[in-house]
C-alpha positions in Angstrom: -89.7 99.0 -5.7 -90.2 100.2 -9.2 -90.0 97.0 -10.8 -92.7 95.8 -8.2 -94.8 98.5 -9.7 -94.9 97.6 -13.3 -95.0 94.1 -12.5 -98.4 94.4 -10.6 -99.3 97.3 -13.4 -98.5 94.7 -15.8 -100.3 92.2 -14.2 -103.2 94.3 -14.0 -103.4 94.9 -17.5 -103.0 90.9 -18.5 -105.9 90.9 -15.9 -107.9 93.5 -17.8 -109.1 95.7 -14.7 -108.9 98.7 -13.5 -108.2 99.4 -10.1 -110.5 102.0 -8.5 -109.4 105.4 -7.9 -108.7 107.4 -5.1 -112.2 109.5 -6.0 -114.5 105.8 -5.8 -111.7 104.7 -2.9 -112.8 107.5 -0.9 -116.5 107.0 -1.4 -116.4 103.5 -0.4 -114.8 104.4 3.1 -117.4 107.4 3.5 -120.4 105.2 2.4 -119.5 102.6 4.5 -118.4 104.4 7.8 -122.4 105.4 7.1 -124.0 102.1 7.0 -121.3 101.3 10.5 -122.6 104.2 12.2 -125.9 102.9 11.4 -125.3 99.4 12.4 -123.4 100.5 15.8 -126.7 102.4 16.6 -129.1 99.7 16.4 -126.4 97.6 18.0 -126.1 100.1 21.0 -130.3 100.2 21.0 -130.6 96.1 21.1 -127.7 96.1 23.9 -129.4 99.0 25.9 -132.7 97.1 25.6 -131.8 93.8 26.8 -129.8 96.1 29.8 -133.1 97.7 30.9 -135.3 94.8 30.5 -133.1 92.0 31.8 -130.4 93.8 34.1 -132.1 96.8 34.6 -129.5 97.2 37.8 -126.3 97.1 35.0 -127.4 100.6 32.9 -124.7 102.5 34.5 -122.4 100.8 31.8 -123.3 102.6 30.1 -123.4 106.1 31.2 -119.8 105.5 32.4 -117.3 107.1 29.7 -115.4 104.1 28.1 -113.4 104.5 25.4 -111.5 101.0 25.1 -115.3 99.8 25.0 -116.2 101.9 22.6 -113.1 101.3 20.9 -113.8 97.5 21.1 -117.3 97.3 20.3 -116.2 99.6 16.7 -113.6 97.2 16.2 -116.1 94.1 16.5 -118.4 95.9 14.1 -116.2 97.2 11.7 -114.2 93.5 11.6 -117.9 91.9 11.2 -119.6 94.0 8.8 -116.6 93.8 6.2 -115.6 90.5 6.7 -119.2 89.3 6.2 -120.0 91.5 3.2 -116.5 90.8 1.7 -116.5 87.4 2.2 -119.5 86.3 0.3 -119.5 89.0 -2.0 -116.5 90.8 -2.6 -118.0 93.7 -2.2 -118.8 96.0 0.9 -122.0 97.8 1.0 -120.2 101.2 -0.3 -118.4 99.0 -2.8 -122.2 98.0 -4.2 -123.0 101.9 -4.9 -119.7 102.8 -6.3 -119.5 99.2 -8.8 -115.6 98.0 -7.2 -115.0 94.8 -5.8 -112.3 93.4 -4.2 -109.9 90.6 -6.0 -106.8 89.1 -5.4 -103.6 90.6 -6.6 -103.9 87.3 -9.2 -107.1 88.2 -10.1 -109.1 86.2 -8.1 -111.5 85.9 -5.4 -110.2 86.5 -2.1 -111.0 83.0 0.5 -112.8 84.4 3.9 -109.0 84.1 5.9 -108.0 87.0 3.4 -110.9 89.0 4.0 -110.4 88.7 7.5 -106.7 89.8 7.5 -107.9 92.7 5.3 -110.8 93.8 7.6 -107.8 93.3 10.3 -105.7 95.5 8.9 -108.0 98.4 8.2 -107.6 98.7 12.1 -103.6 100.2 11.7 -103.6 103.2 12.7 -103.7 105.9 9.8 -105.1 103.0 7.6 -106.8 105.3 6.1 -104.7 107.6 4.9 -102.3 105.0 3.3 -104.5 105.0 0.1 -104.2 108.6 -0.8 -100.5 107.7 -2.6 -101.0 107.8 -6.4 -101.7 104.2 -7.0 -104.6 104.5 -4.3 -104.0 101.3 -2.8 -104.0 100.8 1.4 -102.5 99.3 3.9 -105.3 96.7 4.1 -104.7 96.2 0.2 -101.3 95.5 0.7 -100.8 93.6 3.6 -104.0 91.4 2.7 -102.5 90.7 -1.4 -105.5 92.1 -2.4 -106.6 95.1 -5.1 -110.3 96.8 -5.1 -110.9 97.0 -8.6 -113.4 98.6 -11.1 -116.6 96.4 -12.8 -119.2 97.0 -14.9 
């Protein structure tokens, strides 16, 4: 295990980057959750609209309690937004504010099938806690091969 550690810190370095921090980590995943919370609204809005104009008769799906729906509809968000916005750019929206990107653990960047296992992953349950160790890398980092680094 330690010898996996200073061969990926010595990779980094050959690599010249710097992975982010838990500080920028942490403002990515609040910055985005934003911009999803956002999205899932005007989502919900468009799907309530065509409801009332088209099925007027089908509304009371949604004033039923669902959580596996609402689980499902976050999931198909969450797994679109970052595989879209990863995928051509490396870069989610909160990644854009705090200047990371995501590579490879190689150094370079990811195809859209390892952006997709990443935006998989961040689904595990307590993902998001997995980055607070001190190297501040995920679950979705790890599993995916991939790093979220620092630019300029």
């Amino acid at each position: 295990m330690l010898r996996m550690k200073l061969d990926e810190q010595n990779a980094m370095i050959a690599l010249q980057v710097k992975l982010a921090g838990q500080g920028k980590r942490l403002a990515n995943f609040l910055i985005d959750q934003l911009f999803l919370i956002g999205l899932a609204m005007i989502i919900g809005s468009i799907i309530g609209g065509v409801l009332i104009y088209f099925f007027p008769s089908h509304l009371y799906l949604l004033d039923e309690e669902n959580r596996f729906r609402d689980y499902m509809l976050g999931f198909i968000i969450g797994l679109i937004y970052y595989s879209f916005f990863e995928g051509f750019t490396g870069r989610s929206l909160g990644k854009f504010f705090t200047k990371t990107k995501v590579i490879t653990e190689d150094g370079k960047k990811p195809n859209f099938g390892t952006i997709f296992v990443r935006s998989l992953c961040r689904h595990i349950p307590f993902n998001h806690f997995s980055f607070l160790g001190h190297d501040a890398i995920g679950w979705h980092d790890k599993f995916s091969k991939t790093r979220v680094v620092e630019i300029d």
